[in-house]
N, C-alpha and C positions, 0 to 999 in steps of 0.2 A: 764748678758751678753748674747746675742743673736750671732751664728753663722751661717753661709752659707758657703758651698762649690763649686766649679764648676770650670773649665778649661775656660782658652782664648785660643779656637782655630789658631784663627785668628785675627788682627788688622790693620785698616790701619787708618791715619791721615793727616789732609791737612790743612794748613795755607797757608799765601801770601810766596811765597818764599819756601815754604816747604813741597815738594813733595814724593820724593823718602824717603825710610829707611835711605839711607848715610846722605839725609838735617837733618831728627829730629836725628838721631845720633849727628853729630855734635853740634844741638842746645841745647839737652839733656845735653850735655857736657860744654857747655857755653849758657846757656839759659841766653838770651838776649828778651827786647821789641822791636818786631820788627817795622820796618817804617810803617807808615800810606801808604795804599794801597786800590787803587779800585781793586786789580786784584784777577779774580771768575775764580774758577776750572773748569776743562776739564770736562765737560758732552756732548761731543760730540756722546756719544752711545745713547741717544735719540733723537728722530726727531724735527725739527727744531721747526716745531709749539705745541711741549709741552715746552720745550728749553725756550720759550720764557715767559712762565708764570712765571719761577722760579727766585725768588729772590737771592741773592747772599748766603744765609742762608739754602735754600734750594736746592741752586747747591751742596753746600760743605755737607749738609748733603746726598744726591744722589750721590756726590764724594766716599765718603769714602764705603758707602754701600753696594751701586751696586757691587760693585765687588766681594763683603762678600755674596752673596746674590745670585748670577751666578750659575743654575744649581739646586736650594735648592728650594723647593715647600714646600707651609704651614709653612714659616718660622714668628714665632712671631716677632712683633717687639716692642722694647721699646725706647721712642723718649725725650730727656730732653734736653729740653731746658731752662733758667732761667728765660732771657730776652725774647726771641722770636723775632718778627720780627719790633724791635726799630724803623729802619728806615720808613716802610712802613706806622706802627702807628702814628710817629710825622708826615708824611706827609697827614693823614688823618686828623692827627688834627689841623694843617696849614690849611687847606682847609675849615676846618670849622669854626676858626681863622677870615677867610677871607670872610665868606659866598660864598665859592666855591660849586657847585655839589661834590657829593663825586662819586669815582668812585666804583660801585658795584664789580667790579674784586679787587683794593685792597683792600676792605673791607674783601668778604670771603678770603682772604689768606694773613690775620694779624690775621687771628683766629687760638690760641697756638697750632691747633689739623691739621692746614691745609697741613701740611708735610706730616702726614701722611697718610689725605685722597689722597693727588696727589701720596703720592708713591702705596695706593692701587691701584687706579686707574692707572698707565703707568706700574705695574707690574703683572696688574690682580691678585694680591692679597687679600684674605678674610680671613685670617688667625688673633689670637688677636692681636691688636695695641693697644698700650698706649702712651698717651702726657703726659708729667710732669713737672711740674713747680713746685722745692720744696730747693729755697733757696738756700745757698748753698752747702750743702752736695745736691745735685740732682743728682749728679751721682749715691753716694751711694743708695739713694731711688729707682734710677732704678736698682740696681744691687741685689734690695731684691724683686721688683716686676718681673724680670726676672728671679730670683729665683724659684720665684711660679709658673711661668711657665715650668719651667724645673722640677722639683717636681710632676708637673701635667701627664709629659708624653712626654714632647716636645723635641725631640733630639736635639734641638738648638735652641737659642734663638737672632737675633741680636739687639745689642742696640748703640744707637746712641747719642752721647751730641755732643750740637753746638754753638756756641755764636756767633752773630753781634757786629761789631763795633757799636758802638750805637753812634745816631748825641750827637753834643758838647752839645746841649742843656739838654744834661741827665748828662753830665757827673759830677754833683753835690748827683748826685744820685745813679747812676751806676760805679764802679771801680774796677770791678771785672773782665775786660776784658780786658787784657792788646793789645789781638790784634784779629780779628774773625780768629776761628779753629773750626776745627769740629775731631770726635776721634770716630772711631767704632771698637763694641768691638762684633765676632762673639764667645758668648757662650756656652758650651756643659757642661754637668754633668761628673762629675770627682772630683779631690781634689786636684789638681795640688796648686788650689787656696783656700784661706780661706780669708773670710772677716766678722771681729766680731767688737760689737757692744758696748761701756761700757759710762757709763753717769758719770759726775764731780758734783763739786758745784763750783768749779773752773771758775775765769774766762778764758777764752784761747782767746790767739791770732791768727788771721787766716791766712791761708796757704799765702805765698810768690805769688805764682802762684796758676791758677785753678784746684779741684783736680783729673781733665779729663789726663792736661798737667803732675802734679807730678806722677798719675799714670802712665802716658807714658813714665817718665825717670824711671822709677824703672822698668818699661816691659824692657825698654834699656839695662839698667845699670847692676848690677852685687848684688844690694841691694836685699834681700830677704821680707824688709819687710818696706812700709812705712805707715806715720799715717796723719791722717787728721782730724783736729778738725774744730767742728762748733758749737758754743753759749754752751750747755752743752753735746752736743755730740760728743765724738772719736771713729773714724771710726781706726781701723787696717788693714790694707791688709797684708796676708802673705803669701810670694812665698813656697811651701814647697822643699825642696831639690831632 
């Protein structure tokens, strides 16, 4: 069994509809699927003509962040995402489908790493980044590479998981998304938190919801400890008292 310790400072999350602490209160409380929605979060604190580069994946990840992020110089960042930027992809690949030009702007930013090159870049950031695609426990995975950074020296770490609705055309493939959210989690070294690590031979069944969102009902809730399994890995998180 492998453990980790560290504090959640801070957190904030954003889906269609659910903005404020009172919405995921509430949804925490009766989590529900929510309606299919075009509607992309408030990044009006950047100027218009970077605004415009970001896809809906990468506003909700600059949604949640930015704010975690205000003030904080050389802050790590750790970026997971599973799927990445679905929609942008099948549209590249429609286009190719079609013998269309492709277009060189959505080409580099359907690359898994390009969140985080735009967020060095609009926050003149050079501090480590990390992109992660790792199935799904991926949150967990970044909550051990975030780890190492805090281990190393780093008074905080922030990390970010985000999903896209992904087009119909995936969804034979993709069902792990019941609606696009994004979830950042700003963290510091402490022990508030444990998250350890134990292996089955077991087969297990996978979480209800993503487990970005079951973390976020148990930040809510009053639960000190939930668990999340994937293929032969259980993850535990433990709030300590």
């Amino acid at each position: 069994m492998s453990v980790i310790n560290f504090n959640i400072a801070q957190w904030r999350a954003w889906a269609p509809g659910l903005e404020s602490v009172d919405d995921w209160q509430a949804w925490s409380r009766q989590p529900v699927v929510l309606a299919s929605s075009d509607a992309a979060p408030d990044v009006s604190f950047l100027p218009a003509m970077q605004r415009r580069r970001l896809s809906r994946l990468a506003r909700m990840a600059f949604c949640v962040g930015w704010p975690l992020a205000d003030g904080r110089q050389d802050l790590p960042l750790v970026f997971i995402s599973r799927h990445g930027e679905t929609p942008r992809t099948f549209e590249i690949l429609s286009d190719l489908a079609a013998d269309q030009p492709l277009s060189p702007t959505h080409f580099s930013l359907s690359v898994h790493n390009a969140v985080i090159g735009l967020w060095s870049i609009m926050r003149g950031e050079t501090s480590e980044m990390t992109a992660l695609a790792a199935a799904g426990d991926g949150l967990e995975h970044g909550m051990l590479e975030a780890a190492a950074l805090l281990e190393e020296g780093a008074p905080a770490v922030l990390l970010i998981v985000t999903e896209e609705q992904p087009p119909s055309a995936y969804e034979t493939w993709i069902d792990d998304v019941p609606f696009p959210y994004a979830v950042a989690l700003l963290l510091t070294p402490g022990t508030d938190w444990q998250l350890s690590l134990n292996s089955t031979t077991q087969r297990l069944s996978n979480a209800h919801w993503p487990h970005a969102l079951n973390l976020l009902r148990t930040l809510l809730g009053q639960q000190s400890t939930c668990q999340h399994a994937w293929k032969n890995r259980v993850w535990t998180w433990h709030r300590t008292p």
